[in-house]
C-alpha positions in Angstrom: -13.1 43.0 -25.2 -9.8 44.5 -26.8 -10.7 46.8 -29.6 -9.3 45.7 -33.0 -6.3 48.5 -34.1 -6.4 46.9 -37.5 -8.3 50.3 -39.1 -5.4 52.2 -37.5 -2.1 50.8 -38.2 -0.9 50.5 -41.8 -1.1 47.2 -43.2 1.8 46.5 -45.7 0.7 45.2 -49.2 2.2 42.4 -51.3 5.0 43.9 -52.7 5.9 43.8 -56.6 8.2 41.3 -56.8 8.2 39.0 -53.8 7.1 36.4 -56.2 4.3 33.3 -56.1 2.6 33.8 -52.8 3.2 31.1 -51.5 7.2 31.8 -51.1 8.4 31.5 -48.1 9.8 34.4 -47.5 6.8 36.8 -48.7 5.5 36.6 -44.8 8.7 38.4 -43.9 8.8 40.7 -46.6 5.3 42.0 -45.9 6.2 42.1 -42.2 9.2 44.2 -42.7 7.3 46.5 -45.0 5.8 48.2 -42.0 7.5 51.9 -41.7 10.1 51.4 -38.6 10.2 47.4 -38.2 13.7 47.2 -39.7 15.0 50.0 -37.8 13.9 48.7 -34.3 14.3 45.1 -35.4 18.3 45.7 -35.8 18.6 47.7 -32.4 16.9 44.9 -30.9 19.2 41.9 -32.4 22.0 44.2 -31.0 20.8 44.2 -27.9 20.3 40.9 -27.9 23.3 39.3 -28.7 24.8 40.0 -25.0 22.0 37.8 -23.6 24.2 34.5 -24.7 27.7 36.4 -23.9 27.3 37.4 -19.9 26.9 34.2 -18.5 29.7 32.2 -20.4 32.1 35.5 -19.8 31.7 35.8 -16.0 32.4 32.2 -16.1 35.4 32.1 -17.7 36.5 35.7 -16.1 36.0 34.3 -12.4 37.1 30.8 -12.6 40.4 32.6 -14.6 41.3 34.8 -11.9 40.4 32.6 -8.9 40.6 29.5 -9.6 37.3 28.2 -8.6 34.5 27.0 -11.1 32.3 26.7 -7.9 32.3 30.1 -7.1 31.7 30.8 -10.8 28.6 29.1 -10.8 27.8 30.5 -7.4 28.1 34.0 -8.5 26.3 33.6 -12.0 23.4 31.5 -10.1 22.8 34.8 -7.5 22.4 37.0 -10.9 19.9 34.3 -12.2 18.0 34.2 -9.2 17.9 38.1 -8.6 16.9 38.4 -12.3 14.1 36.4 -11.6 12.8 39.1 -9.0 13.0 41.8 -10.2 13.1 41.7 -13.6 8.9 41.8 -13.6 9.1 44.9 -11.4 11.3 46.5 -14.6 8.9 45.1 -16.8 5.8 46.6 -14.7 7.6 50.2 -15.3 8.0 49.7 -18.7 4.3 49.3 -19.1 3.5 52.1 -17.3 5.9 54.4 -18.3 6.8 53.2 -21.5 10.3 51.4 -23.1 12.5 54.2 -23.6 11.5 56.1 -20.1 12.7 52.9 -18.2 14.5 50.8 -20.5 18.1 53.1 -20.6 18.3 53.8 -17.1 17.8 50.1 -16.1 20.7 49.1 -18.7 22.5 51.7 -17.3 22.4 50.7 -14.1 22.8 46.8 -14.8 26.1 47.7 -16.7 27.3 49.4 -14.0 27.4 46.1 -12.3 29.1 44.3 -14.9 31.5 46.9 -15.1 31.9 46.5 -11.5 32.3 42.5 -11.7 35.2 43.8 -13.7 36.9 45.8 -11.4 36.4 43.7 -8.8 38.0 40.7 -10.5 40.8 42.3 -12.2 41.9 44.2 -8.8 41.3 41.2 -6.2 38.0 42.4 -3.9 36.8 40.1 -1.9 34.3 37.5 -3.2 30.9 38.7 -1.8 31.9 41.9 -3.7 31.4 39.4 -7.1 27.4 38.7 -5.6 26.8 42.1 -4.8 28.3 43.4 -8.3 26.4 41.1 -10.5 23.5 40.6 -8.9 22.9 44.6 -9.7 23.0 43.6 -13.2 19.3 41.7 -13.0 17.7 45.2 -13.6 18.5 44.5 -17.8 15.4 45.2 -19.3 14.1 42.1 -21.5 14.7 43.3 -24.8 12.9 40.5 -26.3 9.5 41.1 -24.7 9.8 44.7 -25.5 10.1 44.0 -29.4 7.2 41.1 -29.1 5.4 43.9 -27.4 5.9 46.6 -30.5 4.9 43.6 -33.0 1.4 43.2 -31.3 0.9 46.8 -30.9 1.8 46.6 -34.7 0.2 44.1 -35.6 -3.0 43.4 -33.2 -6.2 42.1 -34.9 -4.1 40.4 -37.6 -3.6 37.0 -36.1 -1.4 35.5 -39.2 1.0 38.3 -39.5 1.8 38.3 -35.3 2.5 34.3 -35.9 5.0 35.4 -38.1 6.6 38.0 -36.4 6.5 35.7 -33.2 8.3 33.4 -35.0 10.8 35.6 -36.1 11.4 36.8 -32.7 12.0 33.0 -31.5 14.1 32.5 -34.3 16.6 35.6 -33.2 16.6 33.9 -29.6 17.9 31.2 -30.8 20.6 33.2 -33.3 21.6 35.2 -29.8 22.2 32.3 -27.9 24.2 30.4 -30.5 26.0 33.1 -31.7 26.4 35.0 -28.2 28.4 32.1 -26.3 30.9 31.2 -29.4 32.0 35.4 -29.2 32.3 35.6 -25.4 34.8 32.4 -25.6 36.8 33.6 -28.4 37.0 37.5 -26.8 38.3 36.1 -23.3 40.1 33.2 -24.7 42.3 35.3 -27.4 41.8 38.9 -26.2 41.3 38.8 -22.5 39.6 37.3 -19.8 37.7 40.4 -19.4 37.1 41.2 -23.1 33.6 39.4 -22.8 31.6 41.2 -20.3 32.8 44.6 -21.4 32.1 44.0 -25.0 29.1 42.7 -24.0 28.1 45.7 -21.9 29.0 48.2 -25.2 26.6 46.0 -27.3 23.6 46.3 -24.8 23.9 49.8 -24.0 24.1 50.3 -27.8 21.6 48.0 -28.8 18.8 49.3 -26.3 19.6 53.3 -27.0 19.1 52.4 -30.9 15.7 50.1 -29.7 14.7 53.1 -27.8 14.9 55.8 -29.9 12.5 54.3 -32.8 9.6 56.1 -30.8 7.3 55.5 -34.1 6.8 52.0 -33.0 6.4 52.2 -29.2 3.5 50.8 -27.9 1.8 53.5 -25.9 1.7 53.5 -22.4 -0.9 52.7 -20.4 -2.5 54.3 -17.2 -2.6 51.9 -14.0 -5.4 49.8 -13.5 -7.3 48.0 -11.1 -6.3 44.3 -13.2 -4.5 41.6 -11.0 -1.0 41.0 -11.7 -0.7 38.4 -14.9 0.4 36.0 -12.6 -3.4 35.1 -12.3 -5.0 36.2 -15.1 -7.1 32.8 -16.4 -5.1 30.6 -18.1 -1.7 31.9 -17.0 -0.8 30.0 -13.9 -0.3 26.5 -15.9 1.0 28.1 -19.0 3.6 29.5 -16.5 4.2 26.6 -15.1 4.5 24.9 -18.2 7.6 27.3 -19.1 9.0 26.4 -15.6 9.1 22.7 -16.7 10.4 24.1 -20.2 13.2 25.4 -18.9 14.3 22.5 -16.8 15.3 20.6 -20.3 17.3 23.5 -21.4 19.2 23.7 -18.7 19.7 20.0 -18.0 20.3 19.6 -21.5 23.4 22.0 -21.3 24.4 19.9 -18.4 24.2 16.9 -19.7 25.7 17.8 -23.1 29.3 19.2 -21.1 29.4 16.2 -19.0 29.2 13.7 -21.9 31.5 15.7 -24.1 34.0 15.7 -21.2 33.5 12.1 -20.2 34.6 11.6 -24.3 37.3 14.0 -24.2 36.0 16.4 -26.2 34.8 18.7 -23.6 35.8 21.9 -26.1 33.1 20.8 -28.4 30.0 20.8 -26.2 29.8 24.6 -27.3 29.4 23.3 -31.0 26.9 20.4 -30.3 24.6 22.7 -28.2 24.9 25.0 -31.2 23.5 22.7 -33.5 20.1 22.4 -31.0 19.8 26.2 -31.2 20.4 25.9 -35.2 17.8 23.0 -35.6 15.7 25.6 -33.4 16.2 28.5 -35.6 15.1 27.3 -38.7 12.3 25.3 -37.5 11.4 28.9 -36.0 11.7 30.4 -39.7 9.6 27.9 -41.0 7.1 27.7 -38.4 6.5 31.6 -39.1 6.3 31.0 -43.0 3.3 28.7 -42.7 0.3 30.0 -43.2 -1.8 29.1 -39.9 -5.7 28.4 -39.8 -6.7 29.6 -36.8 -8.9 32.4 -36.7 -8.4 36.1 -36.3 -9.0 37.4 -32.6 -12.0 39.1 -34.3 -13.5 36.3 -35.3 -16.6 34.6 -33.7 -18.4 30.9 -33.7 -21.6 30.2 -33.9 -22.1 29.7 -30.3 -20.6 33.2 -29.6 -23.3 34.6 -32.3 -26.0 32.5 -31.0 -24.9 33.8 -27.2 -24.9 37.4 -28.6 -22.8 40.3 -26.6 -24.6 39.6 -22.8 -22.8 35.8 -23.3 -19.8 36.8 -24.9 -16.1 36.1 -24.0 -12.8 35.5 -25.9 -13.5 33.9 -29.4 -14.0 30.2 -28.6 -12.2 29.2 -31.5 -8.9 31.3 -31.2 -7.9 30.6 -27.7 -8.9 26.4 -27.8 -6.9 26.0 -31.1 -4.5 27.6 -29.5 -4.5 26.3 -26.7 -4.5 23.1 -28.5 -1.1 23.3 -30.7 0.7 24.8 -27.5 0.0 21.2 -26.2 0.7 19.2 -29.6 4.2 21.4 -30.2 5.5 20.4 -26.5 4.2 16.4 -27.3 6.4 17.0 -30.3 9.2 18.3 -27.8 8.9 15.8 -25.5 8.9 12.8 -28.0 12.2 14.2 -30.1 13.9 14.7 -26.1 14.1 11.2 -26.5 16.6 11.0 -29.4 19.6 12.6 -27.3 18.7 9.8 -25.1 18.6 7.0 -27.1 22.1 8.5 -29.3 24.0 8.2 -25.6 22.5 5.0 -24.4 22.8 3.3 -27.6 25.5 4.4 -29.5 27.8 6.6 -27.2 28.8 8.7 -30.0 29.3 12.5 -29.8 28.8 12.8 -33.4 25.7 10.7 -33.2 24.5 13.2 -30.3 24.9 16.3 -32.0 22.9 15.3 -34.8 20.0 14.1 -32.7 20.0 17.4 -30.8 19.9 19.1 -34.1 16.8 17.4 -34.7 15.4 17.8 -31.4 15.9 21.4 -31.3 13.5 21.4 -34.0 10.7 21.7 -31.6 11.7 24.2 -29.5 10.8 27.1 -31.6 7.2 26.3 -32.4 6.7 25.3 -28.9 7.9 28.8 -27.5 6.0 30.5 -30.4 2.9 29.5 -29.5 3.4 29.6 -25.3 4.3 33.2 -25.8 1.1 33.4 -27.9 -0.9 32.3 -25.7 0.9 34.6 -23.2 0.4 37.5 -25.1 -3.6 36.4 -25.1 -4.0 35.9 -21.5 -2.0 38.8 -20.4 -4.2 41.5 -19.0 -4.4 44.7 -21.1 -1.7 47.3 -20.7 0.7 44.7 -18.8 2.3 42.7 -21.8 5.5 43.3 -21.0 5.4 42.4 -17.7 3.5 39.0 -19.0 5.7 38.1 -21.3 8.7 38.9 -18.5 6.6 36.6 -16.2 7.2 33.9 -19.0 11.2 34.6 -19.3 11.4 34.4 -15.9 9.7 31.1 -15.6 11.9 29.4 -18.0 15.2 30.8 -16.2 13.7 29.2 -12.7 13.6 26.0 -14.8 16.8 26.6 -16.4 18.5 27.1 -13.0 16.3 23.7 -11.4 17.2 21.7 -14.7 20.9 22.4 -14.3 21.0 21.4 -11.0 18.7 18.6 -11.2 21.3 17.6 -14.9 24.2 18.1 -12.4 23.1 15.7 -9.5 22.4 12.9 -12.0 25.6 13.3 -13.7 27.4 13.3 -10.1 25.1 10.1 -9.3 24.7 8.1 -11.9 26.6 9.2 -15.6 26.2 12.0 -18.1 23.9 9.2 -19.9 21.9 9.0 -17.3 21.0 12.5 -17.0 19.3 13.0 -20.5 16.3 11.3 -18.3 15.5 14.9 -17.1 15.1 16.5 -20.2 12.6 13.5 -21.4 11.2 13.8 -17.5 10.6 17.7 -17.6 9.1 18.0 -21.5 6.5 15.3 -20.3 5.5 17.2 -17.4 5.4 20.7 -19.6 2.9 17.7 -21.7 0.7 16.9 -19.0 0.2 20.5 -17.6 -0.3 22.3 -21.2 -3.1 19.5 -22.1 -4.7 19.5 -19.1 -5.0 23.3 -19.2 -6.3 22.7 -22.4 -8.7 20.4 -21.7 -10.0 22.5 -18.9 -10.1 25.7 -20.7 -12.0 24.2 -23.8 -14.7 22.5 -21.1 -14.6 25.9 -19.5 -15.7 28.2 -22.5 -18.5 25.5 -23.4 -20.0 25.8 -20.0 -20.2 29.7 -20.6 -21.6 29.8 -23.8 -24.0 26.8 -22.7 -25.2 29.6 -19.3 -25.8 32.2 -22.0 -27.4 31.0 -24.7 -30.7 30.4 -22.9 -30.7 33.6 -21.7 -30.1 35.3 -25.0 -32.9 33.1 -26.9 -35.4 33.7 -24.2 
C-alpha cells in the first residue's frame, strides 16, 4: 500500500477572503496556494500551447509548398504513429531519471526535427526527407502527464483537491487545443507558411525549460523496479482500451465536422465550430473540478476492509468502485450527447444548428477524461506515472488516428451526415468496455474481501 504524503506536503489553508465556501472558485484558490504551483503551472500552459499548433502548421506548410494535401496527411500520420512508440519509452526515462534530466534533451532533439521539416520544405528535399524529419519530433515529452504527475506528488492522500487539480489540467487541454489551431492558421496564413512550426518550436522549448526548472515541485525519482510495465497492471488494459475508443470520436468528429462545413460552403468555419466542442469542454472541466466529490479519500477503508484486517487488505473498496463507477456514467453521458451532432445534421442540416450541439456535446468530454486519468493515476504501478498516464495519451492518439480514418471512409462512402455514426458508434463501445470493467472489478474486490474475512475472524 502507497504510504499517505499528506503529513509531508503543505496543505494550503482557506484563505482570508475567498469568500462563502462554497464559491466556485475557492477549490482553485486553495490549490494554487501551494508554494511553486503557479510558477510550474504557467511553464506548463506554455508548453502546451504548441500541442494544438504542429499538426495544423505542417499541414498548411506542406500542402503550401507542394501541392499535395495527401502527402500532408501522410507525413503528419508517420509523426502520430511514431509518437505513439516511443513516446512511453520518454516517459519510462522520465520516471526514472526525473522531468528536467530527460525532458530538455528530448525537446531538444524533437525541435530539431521540426526545424528540419522546415528546411526541408522551404529548400525542396525530397519527400521521404519530410517522414524522416518529423517523425524525429515524436521524442516531445508529454508535458501534460508531467504536470498531472507534480499535482499527485503534491497532492497524494487528498483525494478532493487532486479532482480539482485533474480537472484543471483537462480544462488547459482543452484551452491548448482551441487556442493552439486558431494561432498556427493565422501565423502561416498572414506571416508565413513557415511561421507556425517555428513559433511553435520557440514556445515548447521555452515552456518546458521554465516547467523544468521549478525543481521544488518535481516528483522524485524513483529507482527501477521489478513492477510489469502499466500496460498490465489490473484494471489498465480496458481502461486503455476505453481511451482507444475515446479517441476514435475525436478524430472522426474533426472529420466529419470539415466535411460538412465544406459540403455547406463554409469549410473556413469548421475551425470555429470545433472550437465551440473544446469551449463546451473547458468549462464543463472547470466546473467538474469546483464540485465537491463524495468519494472517499484513498486512505479511507469500509467495513469489509476493517472486518478483513491488513492479511485481507487491498485498495479501498470504496475509492476504486466509485470510481470506477462515474468513469462509466461520464462516458454514458458522452455517448448519449454524441448523438446531438447527429441528429442537428440529419435533421436540420444547419451549420449553425451543429455548432451549438457540439458545444453541448463537448460538455462531457472533460469529466470523462478527468476521471479516466484518475483511474489511471490509481492503477498505475508506483514510480511509473508518467509513463501511465503517457500510456493513456497514446491510446487516445491511436484512436484519434483510426477515428479519422474510419470519419474519412464514411464521408468518401456515404456523406459527411453519415459519418457522425462513428462518433455515436465509438462512445458506445468506450460505454460497454468502461462498465463491464466496472462491473468486473467491483465483483472482483467482493470475492477478495469474502476469501479473507474468514480467515481474519477465525
Amino acid at each position: 500500500m502507497r504510504q499517505s504524503r499528506r503529513s509531508r506536503c503543505w496543505t494550503a489553508p482557506a484563505a482570508p477572503g475567498d469568500g462563502s465556501p462554497m464559491s466556485p472558485l475557492t477549490p482553485y484558490r486553495r490549490l494554487f496556494a501551494l508554494p511553486g504551483t503557479r510558477a510550474f503551472t504557467l511553464g506548463n500552459l506554455v508548453a502546451r500551447l504548441p500541442m494544438g499548433m504542429f499538426s495544423v502548421s505542417a499541414v498548411v506548410m506542406i500542402a503550401g509548398a507542394r501541392g499535395s494535401y495527401a502527402l500532408a496527411g501522410a507525413v503528419t500520420a508517420t509523426g502520430l504513429a511514431t509518437t505513439a512508440v516511443v513516446a512511453p519509452w520518454t516517459a519510462r526515462l522520465v520516471d526514472r531519471h526525473g522531468q528536467a534530466r530527460v525532458a530538455v534533451p528530448a525537446t531538444a532533439f524533437a525541435l530539431l526535427g521540426a526545424t528540419g521539416l522546415v528546411a526541408c520544405v522551404r529548400f525542396g528535399a525530397p519527400d521521404w526527407t519530410l517522414f524522416a524529419a518529423y517523425a524525429a519530433t515524436a521524442t516531445t515529452p508529454n508535458t501534460g502527464g508531467m504536470s498531472r504527475a507534480r499535482w499527485a506528488h503534491l497532492l497524494e492522500g487528498d483525494a478532493a483537491a487532486l479532482h480539482t487539480a485533474n480537472s484543471f489540467e483537462q480544462a488547459v487541454d482543452e484551452l491548448c487545443f482551441m487556442l493552439g489551431p486558431v494561432l498556427a492558421a493565422f501565423l502561416c496564413g498572414t506571416v508565413a507558411p513557415e511561421a507556425g512550426m517555428l513559433v511553435g518550436s520557440a514556445l515548447l522549448m521555452t515552456g518546458v525549460l521554465l516547467f523544468t526548472a521549478q525543481r521544488s515541485t518535481q516528483p522524485p525519482t524513483r529507482p527501477v523496479t521489478a513492477s510489469g510495465s502499466p500496460v498490465l497492471a489490473p484494471g489498465m488494459p480496458p481502461l486503455l482500451l476505453s481511451f482507444l475508443a475515446t479517441g476514435a470520436v475525436f478524430g472522426a468528429m474533426e472529420v466529419a465536422t470539415i466535411a460538412f462545413a465544406d459540403e455547406r460552403g463554409h469549410r473556413s468555419a469548421a475551425g470555429v465550430v470545433l472550437a465551440l466542442q473544446a469551449a463546451g469542454s473547458c468549462v464543463a472541466g472547470l466546473i467538474f473540478g469546483a464540485l465537491r466529490r463524495g468519494a472517499p479519500s484513498p486512505g479511507r477503508t469500509t467495513p469489509a476492509d476493517r472486518a478483513a484486517g491488513p492479511a485481507g487488505y487491498v485498495e479501498p473498496f470504496d475509492a476504486e468502485a466509485l470510481a470506477a463507477r462515474r468513469y462509466a456514467v461520464c462516458v454514458g453521458a458522452m455517448a448519449v450527447l454524441l448523438t446531438l451532432p447527429l441528429l442537428a445534421v440529419r435533421l436540420t442540416g444547419s451549420l449553425t444548428v451543429l455548432a451549438g450541439a457540439l458545444l453541448v456535446a463537448g460538455m462531457a468530454t472533460a469529466p470523462t477524461m478527468v476521471t479516466g486519468m484518475t483511474l489511471v493515476q490509481r492503477r498505475t504501478p508506483e514510480g511509473r506515472l508518467n509513463e501511465g498516464m503517457t500510456l493513456a495519451v497514446t491510446g487516445l492518439l491511436g484512436g484519434i488516428a483510426g477515428g479519422s480514418a474510419a470519419g474519412g471512409w464514411m464521408v468518401e462512402r456515404w456523406s459527411p451526415a453519415a459519418a457522425y455514426t462513428v462518433p455515436v458508434v465509438a462512445a458506445t463501445t468506450a460505454l460497454v468496455i468502461a462498465a463491464l470493467a466496472a462491473r468486473t472489478g467491483t465483483a472482483r474486490r467482493r470475492e477478495l474481501r469474502l476469501e479473507a474475512a474468514p480467515a481474519n475472524t477465525a
